[in-house]
N, C-alpha and C positions, 0 to 999 in steps of 0.2 A: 491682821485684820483689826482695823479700829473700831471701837463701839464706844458708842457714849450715851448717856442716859439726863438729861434735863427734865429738872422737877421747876414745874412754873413758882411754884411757891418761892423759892430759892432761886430761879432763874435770874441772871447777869448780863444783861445784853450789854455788850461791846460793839462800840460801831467804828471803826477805825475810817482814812479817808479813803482807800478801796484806790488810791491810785496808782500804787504797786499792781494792783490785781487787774487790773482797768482793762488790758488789752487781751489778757486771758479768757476763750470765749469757755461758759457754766456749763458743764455736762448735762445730759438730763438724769432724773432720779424721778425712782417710782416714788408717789406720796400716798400713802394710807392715811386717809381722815377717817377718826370714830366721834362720832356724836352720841349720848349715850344720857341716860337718866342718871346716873351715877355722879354725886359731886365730887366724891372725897380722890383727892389724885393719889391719895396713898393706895387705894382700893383697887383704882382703875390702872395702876403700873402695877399691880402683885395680877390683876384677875385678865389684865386683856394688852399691855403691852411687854410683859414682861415675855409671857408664851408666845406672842406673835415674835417678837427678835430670837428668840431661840430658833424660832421654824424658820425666820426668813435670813438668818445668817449662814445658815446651811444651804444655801440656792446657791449653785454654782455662779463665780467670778462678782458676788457682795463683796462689796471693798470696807463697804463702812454703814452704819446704820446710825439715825440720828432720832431720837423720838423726845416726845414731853410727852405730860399728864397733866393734866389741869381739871379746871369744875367740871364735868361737864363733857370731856373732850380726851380724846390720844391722839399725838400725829407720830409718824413717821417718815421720815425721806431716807433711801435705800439706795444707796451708792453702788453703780457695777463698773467695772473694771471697763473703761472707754466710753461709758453712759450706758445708761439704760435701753433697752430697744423695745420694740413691741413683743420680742417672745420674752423679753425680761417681766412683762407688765402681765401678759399672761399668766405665768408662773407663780409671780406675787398673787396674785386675785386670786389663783385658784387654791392656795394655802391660806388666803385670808377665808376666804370662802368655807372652805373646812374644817376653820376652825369652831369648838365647839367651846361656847364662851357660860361662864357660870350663868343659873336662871335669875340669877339676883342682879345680872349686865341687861339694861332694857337700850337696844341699839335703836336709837332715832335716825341715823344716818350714816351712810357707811360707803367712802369712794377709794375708788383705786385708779390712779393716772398717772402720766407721764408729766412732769413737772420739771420747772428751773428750780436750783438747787438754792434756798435761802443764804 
């Protein structure tokens, strides 16, 4: 299982010219956006993304989990073995949903969908 963890701070975006990949059609992958009161991304990866990859790397056929932290913000896109389906998004939502996040996380927005893999 891969896991990776991107800190926007530090973040490296590499853009290659994708024409190797061109004809390859993108899986789909669940995406968790957190919008959140919180700026410090050191905070927001120790208190709300690091426990949400623990929970959701354990959901049957996760291939790979991908998340940042930044001001402000958590993403994650959730790779399943063939793509993502509707009981895969299920599944996510209902482990994001239970999770139970420190009272010092004030969440201004919070989605769970089926998405193209960035």
């Amino acid at each position: 299982m891969k896991f990776k963890k991107i800190s926007v701070m530090a973040a490296v975006i590499l853009v290659g010219s994708g024409s190797v990949y061109a004809d390859q059609p993108k899986l789909a992958v669940v995406a968790v956006r957190y919008l959140v009161t919180e700026q410090s991304p050191e905070r927001l990866e120790k208190a709300v993304m690091s426990p949400l990859e623990r929970i959701l790397v354990a959901l049957p056929r996760v291939s790979e989990v991908n998340s940042a932290a930044g001001h402000g913000f958590v993403n994650l896109d959730i790779q399943f073995e063939g793509g993502a389906s509707e009981q895969d998004l299920e599944k996510v939502a209902r482990q994001v949903e239970e999770l139970a996040l420190s009272s010092e996380i004030v969440v201004t927005s919070r989605t769970v969908s089926l998405a193209s893999p960035l």
